[in-house]
C-alpha positions as a Python dict, from the first residue, in 0.01 Angstrom:
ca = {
    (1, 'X'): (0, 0, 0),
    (2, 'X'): (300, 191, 35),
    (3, 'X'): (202, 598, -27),
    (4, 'X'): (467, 675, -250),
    (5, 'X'): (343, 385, -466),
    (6, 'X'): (-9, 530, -430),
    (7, 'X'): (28, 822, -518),
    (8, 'X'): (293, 753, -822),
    (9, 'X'): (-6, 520, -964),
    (10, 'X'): (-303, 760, -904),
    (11, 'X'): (-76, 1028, -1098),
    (12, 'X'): (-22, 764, -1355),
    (13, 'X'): (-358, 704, -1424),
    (14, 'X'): (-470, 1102, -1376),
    (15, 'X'): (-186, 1158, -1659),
    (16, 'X'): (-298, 888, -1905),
    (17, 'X'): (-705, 1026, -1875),
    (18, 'X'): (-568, 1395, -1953),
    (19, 'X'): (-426, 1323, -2208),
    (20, 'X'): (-698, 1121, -2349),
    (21, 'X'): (-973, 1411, -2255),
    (22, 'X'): (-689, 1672, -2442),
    (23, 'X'): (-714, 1429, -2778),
    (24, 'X'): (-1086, 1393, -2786),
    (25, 'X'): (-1095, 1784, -2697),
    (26, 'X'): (-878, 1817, -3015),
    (27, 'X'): (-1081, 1582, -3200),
    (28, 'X'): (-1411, 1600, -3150),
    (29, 'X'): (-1446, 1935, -2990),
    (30, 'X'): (-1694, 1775, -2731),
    (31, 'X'): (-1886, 1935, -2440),
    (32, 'X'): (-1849, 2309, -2383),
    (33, 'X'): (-1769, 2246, -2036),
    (34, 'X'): (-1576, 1990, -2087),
    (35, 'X'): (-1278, 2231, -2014),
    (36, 'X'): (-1376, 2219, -1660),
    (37, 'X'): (-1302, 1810, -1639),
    (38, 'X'): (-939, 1912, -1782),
    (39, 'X'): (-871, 2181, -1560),
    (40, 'X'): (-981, 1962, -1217),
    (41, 'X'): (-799, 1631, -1365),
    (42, 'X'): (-504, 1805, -1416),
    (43, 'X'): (-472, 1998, -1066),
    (44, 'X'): (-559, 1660, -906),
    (45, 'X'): (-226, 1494, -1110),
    (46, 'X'): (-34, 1834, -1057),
    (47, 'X'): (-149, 1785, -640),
    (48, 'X'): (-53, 1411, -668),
    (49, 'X'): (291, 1435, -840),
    (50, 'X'): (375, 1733, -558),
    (51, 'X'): (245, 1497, -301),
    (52, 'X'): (461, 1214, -397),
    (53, 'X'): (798, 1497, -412),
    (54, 'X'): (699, 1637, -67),
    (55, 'X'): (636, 1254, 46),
    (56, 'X'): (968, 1173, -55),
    (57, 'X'): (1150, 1523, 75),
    (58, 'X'): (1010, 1406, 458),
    (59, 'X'): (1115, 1082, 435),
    (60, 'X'): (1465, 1108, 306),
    (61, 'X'): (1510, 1432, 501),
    (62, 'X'): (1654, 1640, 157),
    (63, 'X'): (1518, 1804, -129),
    (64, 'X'): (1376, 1559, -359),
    (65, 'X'): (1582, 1641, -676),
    (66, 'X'): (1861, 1442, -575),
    (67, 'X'): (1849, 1166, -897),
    (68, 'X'): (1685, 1056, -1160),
    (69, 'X'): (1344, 907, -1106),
    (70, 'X'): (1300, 1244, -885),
    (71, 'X'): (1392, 1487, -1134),
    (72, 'X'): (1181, 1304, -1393),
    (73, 'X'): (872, 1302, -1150),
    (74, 'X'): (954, 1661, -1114),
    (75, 'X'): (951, 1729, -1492),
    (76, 'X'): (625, 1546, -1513),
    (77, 'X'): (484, 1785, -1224),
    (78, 'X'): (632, 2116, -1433),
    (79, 'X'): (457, 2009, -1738),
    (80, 'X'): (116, 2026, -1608),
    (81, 'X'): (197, 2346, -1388),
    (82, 'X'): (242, 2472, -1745),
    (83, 'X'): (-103, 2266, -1839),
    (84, 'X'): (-261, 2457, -1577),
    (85, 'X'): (-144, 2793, -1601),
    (86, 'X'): (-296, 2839, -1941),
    (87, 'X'): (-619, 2670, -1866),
    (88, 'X'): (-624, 2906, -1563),
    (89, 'X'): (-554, 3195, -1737),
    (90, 'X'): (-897, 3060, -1966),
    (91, 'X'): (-698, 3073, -2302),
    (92, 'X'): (-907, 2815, -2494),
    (93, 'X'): (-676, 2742, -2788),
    (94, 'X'): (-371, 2829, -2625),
    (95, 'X'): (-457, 2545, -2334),
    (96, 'X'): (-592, 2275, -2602),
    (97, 'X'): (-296, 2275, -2811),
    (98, 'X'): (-58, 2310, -2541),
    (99, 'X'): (-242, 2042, -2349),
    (100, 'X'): (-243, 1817, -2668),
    (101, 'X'): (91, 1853, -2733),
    (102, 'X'): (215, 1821, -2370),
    (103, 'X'): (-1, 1579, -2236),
    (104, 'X'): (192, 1293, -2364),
    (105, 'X'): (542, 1407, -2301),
    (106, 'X'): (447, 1443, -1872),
    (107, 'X'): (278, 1079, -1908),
    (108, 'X'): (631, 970, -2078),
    (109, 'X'): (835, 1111, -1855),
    (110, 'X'): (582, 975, -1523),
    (111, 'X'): (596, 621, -1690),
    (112, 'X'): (965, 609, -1760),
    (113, 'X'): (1047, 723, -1453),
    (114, 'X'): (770, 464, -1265),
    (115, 'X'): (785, 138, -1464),
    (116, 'X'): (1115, 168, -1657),
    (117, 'X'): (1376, 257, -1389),
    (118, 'X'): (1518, 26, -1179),
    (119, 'X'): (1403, -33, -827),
    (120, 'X'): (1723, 69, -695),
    (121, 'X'): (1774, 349, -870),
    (122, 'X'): (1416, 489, -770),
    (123, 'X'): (1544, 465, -354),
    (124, 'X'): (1679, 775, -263),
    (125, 'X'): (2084, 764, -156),
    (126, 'X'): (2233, 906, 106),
    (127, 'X'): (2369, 1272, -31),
    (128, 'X'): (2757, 1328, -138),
    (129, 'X'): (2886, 1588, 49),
    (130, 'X'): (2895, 1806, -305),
    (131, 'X'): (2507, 1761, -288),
    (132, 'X'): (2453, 1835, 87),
    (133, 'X'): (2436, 2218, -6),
    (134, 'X'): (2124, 2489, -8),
    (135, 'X'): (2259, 2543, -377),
    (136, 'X'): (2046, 2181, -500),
    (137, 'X'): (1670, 2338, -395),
    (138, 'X'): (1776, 2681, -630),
    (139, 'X'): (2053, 2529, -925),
    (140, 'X'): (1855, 2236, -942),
    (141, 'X'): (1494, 2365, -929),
    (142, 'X'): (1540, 2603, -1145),
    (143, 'X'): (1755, 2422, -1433),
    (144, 'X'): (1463, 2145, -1399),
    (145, 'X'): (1210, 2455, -1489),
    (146, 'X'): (1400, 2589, -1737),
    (147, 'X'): (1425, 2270, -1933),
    (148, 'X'): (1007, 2204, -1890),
    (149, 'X'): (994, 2540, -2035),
    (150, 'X'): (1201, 2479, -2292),
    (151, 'X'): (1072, 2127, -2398),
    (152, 'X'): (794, 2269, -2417),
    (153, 'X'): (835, 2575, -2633),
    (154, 'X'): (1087, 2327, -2829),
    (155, 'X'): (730, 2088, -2884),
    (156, 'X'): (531, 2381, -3015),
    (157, 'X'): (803, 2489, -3263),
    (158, 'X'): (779, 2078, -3362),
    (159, 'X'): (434, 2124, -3393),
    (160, 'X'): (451, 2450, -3630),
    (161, 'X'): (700, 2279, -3818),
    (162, 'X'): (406, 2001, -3884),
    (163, 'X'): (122, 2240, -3955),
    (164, 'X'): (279, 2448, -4175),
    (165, 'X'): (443, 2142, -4388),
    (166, 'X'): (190, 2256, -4677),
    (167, 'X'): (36, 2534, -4546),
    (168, 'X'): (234, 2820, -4457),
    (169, 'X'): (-42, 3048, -4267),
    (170, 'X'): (-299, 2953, -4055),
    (171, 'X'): (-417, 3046, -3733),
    (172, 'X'): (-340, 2728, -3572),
    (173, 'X'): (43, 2761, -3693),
    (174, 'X'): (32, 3151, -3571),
    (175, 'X'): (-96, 3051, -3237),
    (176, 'X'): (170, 2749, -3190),
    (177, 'X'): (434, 3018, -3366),
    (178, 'X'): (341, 3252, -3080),
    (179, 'X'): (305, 3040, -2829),
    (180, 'X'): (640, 2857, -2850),
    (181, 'X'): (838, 3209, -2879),
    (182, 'X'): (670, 3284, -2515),
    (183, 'X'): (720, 3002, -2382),
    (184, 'X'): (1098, 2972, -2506),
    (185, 'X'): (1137, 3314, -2372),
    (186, 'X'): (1067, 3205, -2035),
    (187, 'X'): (1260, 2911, -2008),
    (188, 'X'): (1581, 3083, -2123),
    (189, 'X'): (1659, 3327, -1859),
    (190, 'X'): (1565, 3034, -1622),
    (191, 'X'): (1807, 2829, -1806),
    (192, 'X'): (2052, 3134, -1748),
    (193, 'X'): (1992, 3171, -1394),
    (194, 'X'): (2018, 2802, -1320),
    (195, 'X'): (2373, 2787, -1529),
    (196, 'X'): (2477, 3118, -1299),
    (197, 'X'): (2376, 2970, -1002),
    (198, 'X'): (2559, 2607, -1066),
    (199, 'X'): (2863, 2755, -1153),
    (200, 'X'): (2864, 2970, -781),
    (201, 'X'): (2781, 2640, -638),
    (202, 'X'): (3040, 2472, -853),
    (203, 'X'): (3301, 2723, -695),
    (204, 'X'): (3189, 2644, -356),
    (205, 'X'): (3182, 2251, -391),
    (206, 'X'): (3483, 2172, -612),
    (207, 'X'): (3688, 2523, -602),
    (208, 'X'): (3613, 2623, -987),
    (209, 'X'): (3339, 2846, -1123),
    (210, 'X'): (3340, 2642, -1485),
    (211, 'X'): (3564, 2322, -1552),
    (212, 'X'): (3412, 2200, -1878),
    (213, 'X'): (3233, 1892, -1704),
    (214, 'X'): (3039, 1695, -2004),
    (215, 'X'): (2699, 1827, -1850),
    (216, 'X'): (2841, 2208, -1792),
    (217, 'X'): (2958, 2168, -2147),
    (218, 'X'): (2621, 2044, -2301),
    (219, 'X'): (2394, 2296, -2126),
    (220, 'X'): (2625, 2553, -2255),
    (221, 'X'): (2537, 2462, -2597),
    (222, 'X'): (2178, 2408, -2498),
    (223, 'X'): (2192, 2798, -2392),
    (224, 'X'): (2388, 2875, -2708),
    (225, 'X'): (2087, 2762, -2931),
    (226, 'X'): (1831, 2935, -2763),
    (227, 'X'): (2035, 3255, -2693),
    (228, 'X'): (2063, 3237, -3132),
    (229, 'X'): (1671, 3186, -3169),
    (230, 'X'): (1582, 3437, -2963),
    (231, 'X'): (1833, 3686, -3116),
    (232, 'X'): (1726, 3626, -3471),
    (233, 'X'): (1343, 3681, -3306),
    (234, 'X'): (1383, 3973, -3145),
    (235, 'X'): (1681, 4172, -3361),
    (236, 'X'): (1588, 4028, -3686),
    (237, 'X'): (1250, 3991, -3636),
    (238, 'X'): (1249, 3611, -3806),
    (239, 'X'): (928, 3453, -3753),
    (240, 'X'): (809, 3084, -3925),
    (241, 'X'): (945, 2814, -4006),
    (242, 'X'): (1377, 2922, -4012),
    (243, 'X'): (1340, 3028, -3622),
    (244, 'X'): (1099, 2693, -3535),
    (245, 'X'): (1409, 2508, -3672),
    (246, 'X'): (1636, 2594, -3463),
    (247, 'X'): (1396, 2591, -3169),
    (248, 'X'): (1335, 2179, -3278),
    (249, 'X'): (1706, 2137, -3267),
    (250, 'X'): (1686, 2252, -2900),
    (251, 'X'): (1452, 1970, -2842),
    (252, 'X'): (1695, 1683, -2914),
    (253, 'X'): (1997, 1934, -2741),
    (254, 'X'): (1778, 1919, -2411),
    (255, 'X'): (1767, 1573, -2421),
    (256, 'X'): (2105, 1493, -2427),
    (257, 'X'): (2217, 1761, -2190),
    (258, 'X'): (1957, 1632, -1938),
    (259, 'X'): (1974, 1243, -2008),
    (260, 'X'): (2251, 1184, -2256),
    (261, 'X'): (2528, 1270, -2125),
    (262, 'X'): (2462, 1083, -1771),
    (263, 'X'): (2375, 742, -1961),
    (264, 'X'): (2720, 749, -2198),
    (265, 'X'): (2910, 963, -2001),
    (266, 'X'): (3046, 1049, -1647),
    (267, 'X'): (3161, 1370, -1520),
    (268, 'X'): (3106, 1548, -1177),
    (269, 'X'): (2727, 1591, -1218),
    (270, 'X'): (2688, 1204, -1211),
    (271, 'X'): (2541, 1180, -884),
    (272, 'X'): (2264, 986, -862),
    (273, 'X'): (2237, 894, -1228),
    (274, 'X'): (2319, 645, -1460),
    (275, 'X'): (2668, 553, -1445),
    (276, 'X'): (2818, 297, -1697),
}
């Protein structure tokens, strides 16, 4: 069997069985070291996922962020970096719910980018001569972080939003609350850095630091709704429900700057992507 295939299916199937161990973690609270299991199951599908990116980067001799099914496969890998960072760091409820909530978004992203794609689109192409820059391992990397830290932190605030439908305190909601403003904190200057860094590379590939491209446009209003949550956070000091909002909005904004605007659109950062 072909390795990339082997390893795309063994993180498949590593994906699917966290997230089931997360749920019955959740639900049934089961085996005190049952954390353990989680924490080796995921570093096995966070070792197979980088496998199957570093598999790909020696075969087609370039970074393996180059289209779709790789970025996705690299989204899928960020999520349970993020998985294993808080199990690592032994926070119990901050790894359960963040595992819980997560879990299924990284085996989404792994199956649509496996099983739904097209077989051609999942070969790698030769590289444009825009792409055949050191600018796609850092604008690329890091805008792919930035959004897995933002998804993320976007989730949470989807989650509070749930919790605290009824119930307005809890320490469930304060945790995801919490949780969610860290995380979104993160992924912003990321977001920031990777925006910087595309528009340098932007100058060097097409002679203009910002031309308004549908994707430059799109993750400018990504950054424009986080850059407002975490203003109202930290100068107004808004916590609940009106900031989690706003966060949730981000979700859906995410989505169509990373996906959206590829599938119904064109513009310069259509590389690789969908293309109608």
């Amino acid at each position: 069997m072909n390795l990339e295939i082997l390893l795309a299916n063994t993180s498949f199937v590593l994906l699917f069985l966290i997230m089931i161990f997360y749920w019955l973690q959740a639900v049934f609270c089961i085996i005190p070291k049952f954390q353990s299991v989680i924490f080796i199951t995921t570093w096995c599908a966070n070792l197979s996922l980088l496998s199957l990116l570093l598999t790909r980067w020696i075969t087609y001799k370039h970074f393996p962020l180059s289209n779709l099914y790789e970025s996705l496969i690299f989204l899928s890998w960020s999520f349970t970096l993020i998985e294993l960072v808080f199990l690592y760091k032994n926070n119990k409820t901050g790894s359960n719910l963040i595992g819980t909530i997560i879990s299924p978004i990284a085996l989404f992203t792994n199956c649509f980018a496996t099983f739904s794609l097209p077989k051609a689109m999942q070969k790698a192409q030769v590289l444009v001569p825009a792409l055949q820059s050191n600018w796609l391992m850092m604008h690329v990397t890091v805008m792919m972080l930035s959004y897995t830290a933002l998804l993320c932190g976007s989730l949470l605030a989807i989650s509070f939003l749930i919790v605290t439908w009824k119930k307005q305190n809890s320490t469930i909601a304060n945790t995801l609350d919490n949780l969610s403003y860290r995380i979104l904190g993160i992924g912003f200057p990321l977001l920031t850095i990777g925006i910087l860094s595309g528009a340098v590379w932007a100058n060097e590939a097409w002679g203009s630091y910002w031309s308004w491209d549908p994707k430059e446009t799109w993750a400018f209003i990504t950054w424009l709704i986080f850059a407002i949550y975490l203003h109202i956070r930290i100068t107004k000091g808004w916590k609940g429900r009106k900031p989690a909002i706003l966060a949730s909005c981000g979700f859906f904004i995410i989505w169509i700057c990373y996906l959206g605007v590829n599938i119904v659109g064109s513009g310069l950062h259509s590389y690789g992507w969908v293309k109608l």
